[in-house]
N, C-alpha and C positions, 0 to 999 in steps of 0.2 A: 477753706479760705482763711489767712491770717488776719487776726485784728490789725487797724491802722492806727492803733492808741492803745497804751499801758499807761498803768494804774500802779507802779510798785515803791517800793521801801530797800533803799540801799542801806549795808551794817559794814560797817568797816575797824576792825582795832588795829593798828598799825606797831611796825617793834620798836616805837620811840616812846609805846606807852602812856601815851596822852590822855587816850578816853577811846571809849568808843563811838565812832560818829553813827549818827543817822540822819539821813534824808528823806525824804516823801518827792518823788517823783515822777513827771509822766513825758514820756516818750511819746514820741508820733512818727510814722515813716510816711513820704508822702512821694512818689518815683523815685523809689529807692532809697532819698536820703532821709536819713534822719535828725530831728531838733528834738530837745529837752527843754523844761521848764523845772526847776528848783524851787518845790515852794517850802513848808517847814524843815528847819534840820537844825542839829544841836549835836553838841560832845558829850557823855556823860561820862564825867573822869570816874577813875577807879579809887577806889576806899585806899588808906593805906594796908591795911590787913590783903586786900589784892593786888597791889604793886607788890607787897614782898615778893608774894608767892610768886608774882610770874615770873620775876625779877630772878627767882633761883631756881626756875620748873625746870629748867634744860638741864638742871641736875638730877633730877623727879627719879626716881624705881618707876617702873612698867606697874607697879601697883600703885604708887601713887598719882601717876600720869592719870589714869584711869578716874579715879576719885577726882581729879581736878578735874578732869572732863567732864565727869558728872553734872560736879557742883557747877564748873562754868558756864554748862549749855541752862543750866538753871538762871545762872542771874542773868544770862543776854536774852533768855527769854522772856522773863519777866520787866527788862528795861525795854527791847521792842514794843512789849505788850502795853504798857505805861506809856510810850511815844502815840501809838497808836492811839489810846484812850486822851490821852493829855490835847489832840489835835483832833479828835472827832474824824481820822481817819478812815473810808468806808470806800467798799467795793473797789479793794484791791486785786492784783492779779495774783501776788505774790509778795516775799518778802526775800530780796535775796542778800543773803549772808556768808561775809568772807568767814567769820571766826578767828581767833588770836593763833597766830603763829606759834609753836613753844620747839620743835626741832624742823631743823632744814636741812635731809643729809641727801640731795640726790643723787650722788655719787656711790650712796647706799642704797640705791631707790625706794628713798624710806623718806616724809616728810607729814608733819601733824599739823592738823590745826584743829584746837582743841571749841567745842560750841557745837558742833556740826550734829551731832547726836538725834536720831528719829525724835524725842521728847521735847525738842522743839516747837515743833509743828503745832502739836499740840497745848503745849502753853501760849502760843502766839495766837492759836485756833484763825490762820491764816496757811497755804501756800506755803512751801520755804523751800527757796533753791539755795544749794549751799555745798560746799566739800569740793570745791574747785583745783585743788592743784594736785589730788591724788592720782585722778586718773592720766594728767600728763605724766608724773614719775614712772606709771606701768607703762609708759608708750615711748619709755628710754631719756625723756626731755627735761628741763631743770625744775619743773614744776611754777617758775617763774621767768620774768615778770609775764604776768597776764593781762595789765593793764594796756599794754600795745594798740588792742587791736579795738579799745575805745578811743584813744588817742586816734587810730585810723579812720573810724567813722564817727566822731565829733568834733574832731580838733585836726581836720586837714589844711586849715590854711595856715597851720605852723609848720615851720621847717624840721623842728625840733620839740619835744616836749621834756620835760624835766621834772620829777618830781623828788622835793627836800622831803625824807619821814626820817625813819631812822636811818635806812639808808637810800643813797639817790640813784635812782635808775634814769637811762633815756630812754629814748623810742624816737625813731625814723624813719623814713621813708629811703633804699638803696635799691635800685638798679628791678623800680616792682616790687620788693619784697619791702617786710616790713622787717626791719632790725630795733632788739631792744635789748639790755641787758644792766645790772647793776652796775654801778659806778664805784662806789666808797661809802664805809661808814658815814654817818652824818651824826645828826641826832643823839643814835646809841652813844658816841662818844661825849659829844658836847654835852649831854642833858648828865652821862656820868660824871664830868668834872662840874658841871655848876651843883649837881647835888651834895659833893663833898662841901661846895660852897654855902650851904644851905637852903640854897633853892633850885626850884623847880626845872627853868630853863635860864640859857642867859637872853636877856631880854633884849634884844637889838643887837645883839654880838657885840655891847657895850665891854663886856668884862675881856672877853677875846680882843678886841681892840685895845685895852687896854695895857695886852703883854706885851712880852717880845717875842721874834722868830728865833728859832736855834736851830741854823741851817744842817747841822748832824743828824737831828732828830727827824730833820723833814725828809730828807736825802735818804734816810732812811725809811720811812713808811712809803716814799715815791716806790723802793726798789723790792717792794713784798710781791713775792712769787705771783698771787693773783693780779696786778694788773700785768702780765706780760701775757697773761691768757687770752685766745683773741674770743668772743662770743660765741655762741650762747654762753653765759657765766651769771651765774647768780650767787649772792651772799647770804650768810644765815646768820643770829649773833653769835654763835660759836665760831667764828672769826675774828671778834673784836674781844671775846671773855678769852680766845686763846692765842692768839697773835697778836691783836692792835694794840691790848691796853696792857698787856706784861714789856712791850715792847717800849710803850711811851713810860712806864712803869720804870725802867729801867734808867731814866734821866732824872736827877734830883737836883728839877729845876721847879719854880712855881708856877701855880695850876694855870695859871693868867697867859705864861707863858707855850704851858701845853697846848690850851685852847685857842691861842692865834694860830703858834704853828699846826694844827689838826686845821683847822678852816684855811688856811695857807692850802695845806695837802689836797682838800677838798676841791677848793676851785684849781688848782691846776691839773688833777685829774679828769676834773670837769673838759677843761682846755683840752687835753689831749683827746677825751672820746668824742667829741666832736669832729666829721672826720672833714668837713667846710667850715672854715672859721668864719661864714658870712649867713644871712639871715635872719630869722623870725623866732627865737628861741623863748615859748611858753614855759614858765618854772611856776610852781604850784607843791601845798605839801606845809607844813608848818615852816622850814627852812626859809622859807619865800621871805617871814617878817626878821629874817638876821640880815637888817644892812649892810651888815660888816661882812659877811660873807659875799653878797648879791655885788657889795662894791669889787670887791679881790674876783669875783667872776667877770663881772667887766672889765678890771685890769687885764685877766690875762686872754679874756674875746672882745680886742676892744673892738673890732668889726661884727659884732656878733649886736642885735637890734634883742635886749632883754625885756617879756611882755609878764608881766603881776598881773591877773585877772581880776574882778570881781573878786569881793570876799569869800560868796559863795562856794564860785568854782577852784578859789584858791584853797578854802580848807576842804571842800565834800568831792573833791576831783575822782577820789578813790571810790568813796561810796556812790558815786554817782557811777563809775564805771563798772563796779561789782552790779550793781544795778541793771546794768546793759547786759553783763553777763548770765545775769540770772532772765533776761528777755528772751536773750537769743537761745539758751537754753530750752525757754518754753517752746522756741520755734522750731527748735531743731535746727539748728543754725551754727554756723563754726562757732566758737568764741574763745578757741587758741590756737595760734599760730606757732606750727612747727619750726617757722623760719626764726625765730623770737626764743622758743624754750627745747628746742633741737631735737623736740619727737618727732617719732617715724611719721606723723602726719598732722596737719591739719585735723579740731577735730572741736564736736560739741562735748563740753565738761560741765559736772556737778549734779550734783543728785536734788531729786525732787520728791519731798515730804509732804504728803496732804494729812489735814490733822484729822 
């Protein structure tokens, strides 16, 4: 007989590099459906000593991949383990963990995410589900997005979900099936040009607003071979270190003006994946707090009803839904969908570590 209540710890590091979030969460299923409650969670950004590195791992040797793995699963163990202590934590189920992204080749059926390492388990001395998107690669599928099929069972009274990270994916409901797939850079690019800027992000898409548009440049990232791709289709940042940004690279205009037109690109890609330009469109993700972008999406849906959730579910949407993952895991229970990431099937993903 399955519990009707979990006890777990979602870990999420996303490719926009922010931090790694965590949540403490419990689930409940009660005829079927299920409710969450969010109760502590936090980001715990990264030193700059570990921005570089990730920042240039997708260049990494096979020997040094390994070493970063190492050392990585060391420090998210030891920050889990610190969340846990810092909140007095107890009688959890698990702790389930996406790990940091560093290649996405599934076209190679090849895809890492580096943290995932049995030695986990044991620095966390908890449960750890975790190494979620390998086994969709051996079953032919993108390996992403995964986050779908939380969206289907927590977030069905939206039409649409949306998430701004580095890059933006949807998820929807078509014809029964559940459709998801990437969208566009986001983040990766934006947070690279405020950094040339000095800082961190641009803060309200004040600076982005601030430029101008240069309909050549936009015309042109509109017409890159991947959006004519129809789904499943997922992106890695090896699309933006080798197409996006040699490409924006190539206009020697100023950054202000890169970054409008790149949020220009954004929300009208937005616009066309959308395949009813009417509804309930939930967006979430750090993206959520760039005005200036959230305005340019409503330009170009202006029939489209745009919902910004709670802060909660706006920043921990992911970790809350690794979270689910790591549940339905313990249940043996789908927790990806074939229709979503184009494997031969339906199936339960990630491995499970007792320490």
């Amino acid at each position: 007989m399955f519990k009707e209540t979990y006890n777990v710890i979602g870990v999420m590091s996303g490719t926009s590099l922010d931090g790694i979030d965590l949540a403490h969460i419990n689930f409940a299923i009660k005829n079927g459906k299920w409710s969450y409650e969010i109760h502590e969670s936090e980001t715990v950004s990264y030193s700059n000593d570990w921005l570089n590195k990730l920042k240039v791992a997708v260049d990494f040797s096979s020997e040094e991949l390994t070493e970063l793995n190492e050392d990585y699963t060391e420090l998210l163990g030891k920050i889990i383990l610190s969340f846990i202590e810092k909140y007095s934590i107890s009688n959890l189920d698990a702790v389930s963990s996406h790990g940091h992204t560093i290649l996405h080749q599934p076209q190679n059926g090849f895809t890492l995410q580096i943290g995932n390492l049995p030695k986990i388990a044991e620095i966390v001395g908890e449960n750890v589900v975790c190494d979620f998107r390998v086994q969709d690669v051996k079953f032919g599928g993108q390996g992403a997005p995964l986050v779908p099929i939380g969206d289907r069972i927590l977030f069905s009274d939206y039409d649409y979900c949306l998430n701004l990270g580095g890059f933006s994916n949807i998820s929807f409901e078509s014809n029964n099936k559940r459709i998801a797939f990437d969208i566009s850079p986001v983040n990766t690019v934006l947070n690279f040009y405020s950094n040339k800027l000095g800082l961190d992000y641009d803060d309200k898409g004040k600076i982005s607003k601030s430029g101008k548009i240069n309909l050549e440049l936009l015309n042109e990232l509109n017409a890159l071979d991947y959006y004519k791709k129809s789904f499943p289709k997922s992106l890695g940042f090896e699309f933006v270190k080798e197409i996006v940004l040699p490409l924006i690279e190539n206009y020697s205009i100023a950054i202000e003006d890169k970054m409008h037109t790149f949020t220009e690109h954004i929300a009208y890609q937005t616009s066309l994946a959308l395949p009813i330009k009417s509804g309930k469109l939930l967006i979430t993700g750090g993206g959520a707090y760039n005005d200036f972008l959230i305005e340019r999406m409503q330009f170009n849906l202006p029939n489209i009803q745009i919902i910004i959730p709670d802060n909660k579910t706006l920043e921990f949407k992911e970790a809350l839904i690794f979270a689910l993952l790591g549940v339905l895991k313990l249940r043996n229970e789908v927790n990806v969908l074939s229709s979503v990431t184009g494997a031969e099937q339906d199936h339960s993903t990630g491995i499970i570590f007792i320490p």
